[in-house]
C-alpha positions as CSV (number, residue, x, y, z in Angstrom):
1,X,128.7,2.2,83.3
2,X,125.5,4.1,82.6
3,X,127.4,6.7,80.3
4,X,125.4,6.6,77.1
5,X,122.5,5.0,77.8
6,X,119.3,6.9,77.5
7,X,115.7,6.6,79.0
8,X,114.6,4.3,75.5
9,X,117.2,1.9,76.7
10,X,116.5,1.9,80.2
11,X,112.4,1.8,79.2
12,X,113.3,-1.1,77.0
13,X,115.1,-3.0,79.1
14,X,112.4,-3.1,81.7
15,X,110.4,-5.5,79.1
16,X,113.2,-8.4,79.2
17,X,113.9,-8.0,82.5
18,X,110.4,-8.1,83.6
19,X,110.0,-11.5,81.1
20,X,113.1,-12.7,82.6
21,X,111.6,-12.4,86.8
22,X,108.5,-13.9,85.6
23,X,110.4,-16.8,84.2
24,X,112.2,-17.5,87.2
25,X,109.2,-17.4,89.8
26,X,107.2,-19.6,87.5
27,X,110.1,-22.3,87.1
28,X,111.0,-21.8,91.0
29,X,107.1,-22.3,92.1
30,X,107.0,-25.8,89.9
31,X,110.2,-26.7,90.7
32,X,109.1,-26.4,94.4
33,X,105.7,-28.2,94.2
34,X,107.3,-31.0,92.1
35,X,109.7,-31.3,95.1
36,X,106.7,-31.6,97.4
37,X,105.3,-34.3,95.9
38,X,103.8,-37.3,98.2
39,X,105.8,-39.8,96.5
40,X,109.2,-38.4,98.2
41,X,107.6,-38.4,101.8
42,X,109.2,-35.5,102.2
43,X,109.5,-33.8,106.1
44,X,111.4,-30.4,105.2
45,X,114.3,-30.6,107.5
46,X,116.1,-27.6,107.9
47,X,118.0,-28.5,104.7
48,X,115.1,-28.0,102.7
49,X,114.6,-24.2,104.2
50,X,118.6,-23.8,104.1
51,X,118.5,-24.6,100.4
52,X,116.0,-22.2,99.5
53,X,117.0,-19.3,101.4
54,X,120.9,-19.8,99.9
55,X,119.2,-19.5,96.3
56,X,117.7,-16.7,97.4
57,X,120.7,-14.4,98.7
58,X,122.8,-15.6,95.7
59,X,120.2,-14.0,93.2
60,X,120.9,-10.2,94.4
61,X,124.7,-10.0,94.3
62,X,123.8,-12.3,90.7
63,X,121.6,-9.8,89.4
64,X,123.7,-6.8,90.6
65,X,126.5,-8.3,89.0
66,X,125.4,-8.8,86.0
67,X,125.6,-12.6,86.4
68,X,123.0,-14.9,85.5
69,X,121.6,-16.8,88.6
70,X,121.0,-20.0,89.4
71,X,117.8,-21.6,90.3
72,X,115.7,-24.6,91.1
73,X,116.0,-26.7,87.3
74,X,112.5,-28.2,87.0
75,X,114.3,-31.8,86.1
76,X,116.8,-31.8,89.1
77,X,114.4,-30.5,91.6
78,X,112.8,-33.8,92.3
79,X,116.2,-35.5,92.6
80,X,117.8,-32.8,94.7
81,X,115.2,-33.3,97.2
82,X,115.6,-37.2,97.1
83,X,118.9,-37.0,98.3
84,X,117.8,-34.2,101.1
């Protein structure tokens, strides 16, 4: 699958992909302290742990894959952690 591609297009994919990672730690860092708010007395059962450790080992086989891969949605964080 690499046939063809030369160091210019490995280089310049670094850029985008780089953007990309940054994208998703920023949007999974606020999607985790707006889950952590006071207002949803929240007592991290081992749900809460579970849920973050299942996004994380479906991002690898995602990314090797070529699949894009899910994360923590700013707007549906807060209500995913209501119903935890």
């Amino acid at each position: 699958p690499t046939e063809g591609i030369d160091i210019n297009g490995i280089f310049g994919a670094m850029f985008p992909g780089l953007m990309f990672y940054l994208l998703f730690f920023i949007d999974h860092n606020v999607s985790s302290i707006l889950s952590q708010l006071p207002k949803f007395n929240l007592k991290k059962p081992s749900s809460y742990h579970w849920d973050f450790f299942v996004l994380g080992v479906t991002f690898l086989p995602c990314a090797f894959l070529g699949l894009p891969p899910g994360n923590g949605l700013i707007p549906q964080a807060p209500l995913h952690t209501r119903s935890l």
